[in-house]
N, C-alpha and C positions, 0 to 999 in steps of 0.2 A: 763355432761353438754356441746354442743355442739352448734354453733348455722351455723355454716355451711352445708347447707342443704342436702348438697353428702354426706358428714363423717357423721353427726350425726348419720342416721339409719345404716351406715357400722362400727360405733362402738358399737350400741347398738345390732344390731346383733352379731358383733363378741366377747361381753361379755356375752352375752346368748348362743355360741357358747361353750363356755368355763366354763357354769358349775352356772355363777352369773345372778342370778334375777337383772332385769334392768328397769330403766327411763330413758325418754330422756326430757331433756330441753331442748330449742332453744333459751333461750333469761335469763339475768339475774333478773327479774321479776319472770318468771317461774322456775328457780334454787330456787330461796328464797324462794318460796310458798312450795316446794317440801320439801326443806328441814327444813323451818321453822315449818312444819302441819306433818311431817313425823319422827319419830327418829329411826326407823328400820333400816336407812343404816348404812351398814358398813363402806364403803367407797365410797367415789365422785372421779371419774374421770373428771377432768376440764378442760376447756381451759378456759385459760387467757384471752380471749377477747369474750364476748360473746355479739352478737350485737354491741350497742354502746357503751356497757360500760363493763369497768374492772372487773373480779369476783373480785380482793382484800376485794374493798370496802363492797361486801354483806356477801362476810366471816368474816369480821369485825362485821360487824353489827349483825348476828349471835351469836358469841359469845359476846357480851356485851347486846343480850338479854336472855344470858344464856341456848342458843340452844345447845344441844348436836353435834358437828362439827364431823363428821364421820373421818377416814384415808383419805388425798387426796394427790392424785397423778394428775400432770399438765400435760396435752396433749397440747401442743403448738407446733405453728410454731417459734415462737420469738427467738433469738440468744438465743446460751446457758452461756452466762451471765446474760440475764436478767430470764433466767428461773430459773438460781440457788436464782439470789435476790428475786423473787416471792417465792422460795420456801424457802427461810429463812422468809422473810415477813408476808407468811400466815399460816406459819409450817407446810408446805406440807410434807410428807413423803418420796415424788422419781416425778421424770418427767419422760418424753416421748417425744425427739421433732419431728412434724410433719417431711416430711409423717411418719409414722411408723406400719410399721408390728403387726401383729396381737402378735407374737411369742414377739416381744420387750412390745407390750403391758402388755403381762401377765409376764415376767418377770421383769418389775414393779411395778404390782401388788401383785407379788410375794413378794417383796422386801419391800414394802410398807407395810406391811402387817406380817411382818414373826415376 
């Protein structure tokens, strides 16, 4: 879930690059629908900020409608303070801070995952 319009298609490529069937969201309205309507994913690679508003709140709301919440790993640009508090917050499994590398991508997927 991406809503920066350079990265999103250079991460959905470079996870299709690497083996994982992919979606791209650009807005947290479309993250929710995808994953509200969809339980196949394994795991959501996220940013923290998508459009105007914060993923926290639609991963919240997710699980207290007793959505199946996939493995997620946070792709952010945000200091890696508040990445770590995101990721205790929404029970992320590993981040990623922006820019990052395709190679740092999958080895937090890796990790997030294992």
């Amino acid at each position: 879930m991406e809503d920066d319009p350079a990265l999103g298609p250079i991460s959905y490529r470079a996870l299709v690059s690497l083996g994982h069937r992919s979606v791209l969201a650009a807005s947290g309205p479309a993250a929710y629908h995808h994953l509200s309507n969809r339980h196949e994913f394994e795991l959501v690679l996220l940013d923290l900020q998508l459009g105007d508003q914060r993923s926290e709140p639609f991963i919240e709301k997710l699980r207290n409608e007793g959505a199946v919440v996939p493995v997620i790993v946070i792709l952010s640009a945000q200091p890696r303070d508040e990445l770590r508090r995101a990721v205790r917050s929404i029970g992320a499994h590993s981040f990623v801070q922006k820019p990052a590398s395709i190679e740092n991508i999958q080895q937090a997927i890796e990790l997030a995952t294992a």
